[in-house]
C-alpha positions, 0 to 999 in steps of 0.5 A, spaced: 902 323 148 898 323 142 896 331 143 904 333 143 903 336 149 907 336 155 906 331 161 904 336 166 898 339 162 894 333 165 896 333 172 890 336 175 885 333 170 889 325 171 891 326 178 898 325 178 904 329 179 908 330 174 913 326 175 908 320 175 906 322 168 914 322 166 915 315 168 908 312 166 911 315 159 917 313 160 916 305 162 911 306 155 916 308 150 921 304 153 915 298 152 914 300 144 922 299 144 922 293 146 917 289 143 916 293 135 925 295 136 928 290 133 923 289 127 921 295 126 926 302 130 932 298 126 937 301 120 936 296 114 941 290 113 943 289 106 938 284 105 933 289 106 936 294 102 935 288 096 928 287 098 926 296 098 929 295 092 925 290 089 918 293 092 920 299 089 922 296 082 916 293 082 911 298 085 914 304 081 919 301 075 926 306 079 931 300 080 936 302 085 930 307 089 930 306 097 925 311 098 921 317 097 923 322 102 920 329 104 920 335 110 913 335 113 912 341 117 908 339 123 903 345 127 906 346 135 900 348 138 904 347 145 911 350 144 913 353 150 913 361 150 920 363 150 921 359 144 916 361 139 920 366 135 924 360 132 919 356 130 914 361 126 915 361 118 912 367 114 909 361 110 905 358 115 900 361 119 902 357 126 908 354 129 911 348 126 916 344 127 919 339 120 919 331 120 923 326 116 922 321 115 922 314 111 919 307 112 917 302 107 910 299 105 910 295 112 910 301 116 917 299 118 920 307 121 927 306 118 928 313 118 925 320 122 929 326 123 926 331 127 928 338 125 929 345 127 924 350 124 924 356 122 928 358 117 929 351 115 927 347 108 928 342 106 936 342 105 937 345 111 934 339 115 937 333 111 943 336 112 943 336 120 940 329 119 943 324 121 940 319 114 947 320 110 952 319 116 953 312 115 955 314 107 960 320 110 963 314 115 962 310 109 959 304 114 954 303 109 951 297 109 952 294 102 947 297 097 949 296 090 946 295 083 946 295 077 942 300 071 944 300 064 950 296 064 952 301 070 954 299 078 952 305 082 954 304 089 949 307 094 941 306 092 938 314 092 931 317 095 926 320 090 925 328 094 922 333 091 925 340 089 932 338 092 938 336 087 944 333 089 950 329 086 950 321 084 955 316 086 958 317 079 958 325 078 951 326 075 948 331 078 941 329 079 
């Protein structure tokens, strides 16, 4: 699992059918979600919200911030024959596939998106990620706070070369 690659490369090498390998992967995973889901795999409460908010008030003076986000593209050494026409980019030497992803200080993953390739940046993947849907179904947990004798609703994400529009209408 660590290498990225399919569970049938090491059937010979491990002496294993594949099946074998797949469940082992399988009971792993699924061991991982047991013990570290709960604390760790989970979306925030409003209490962890006000908590993000204070770590990076005080770490970096933003009120209101609930994290950094970015698009990495991670290189696909075993991406099957028949599928690397779309995950080659013209700016990258190999095949990549993107990662979003966001998570606190504490190593709590409250957020990874695995995105297509390709032609895909960095609006394209957030746009297919999940990260905004409880804001469009309008299930977000509480998260309001105040900045300059103003409420805003949501917290925001600090992203790199990406503009979009606050709560209140500001272009950011």
């Amino acid at each position: 699992m660590a290498y990225g690659t399919a569970p049938n490369v090491f059937d010979k090498y491990l002496k294993m059918f594949e099946c074998t390998i797949r469940l082992c992967i399988y009971k792993f995973s699924k061991t991982v979600i047991t013990l570290y889901g709960r604390r760790y795999l989970r979306r925030p409460t409003p209490s962890d919200i006000q908590a993000l908010y204070a770590a990076h008030e005080a770490r970096h003076g933003f009120q209101g911030m609930l994290d950094s986000i970015d698009c990495t593209h991670w290189e696909w050494q075993n991406c099957p024959n028949a599928w690397q026409g779309q995950y080659m980019r013209g700016d990258y030497p190999h095949l990549t596939i993107m990662l979003e992803a966001t998570t606190s200080g504490d190593f709590w993953i409250w957020h990874a998106f695995f995105g297509i390739a390709g032609s895909s940046n960095d609006i394209n993947v957030l746009d297919l990620s999940p990260i905004f849907d409880d804001i469009v179904n309008r299930t977000t947990p509480d998260s309001s706070f105040h900045l300059r004798g103003t409420t805003y609703k949501l917290g925001y994400y600090l992203a790199d070369g990406i503009s979009g529009i606050c709560d209140n209408g500001e272009s950011v």
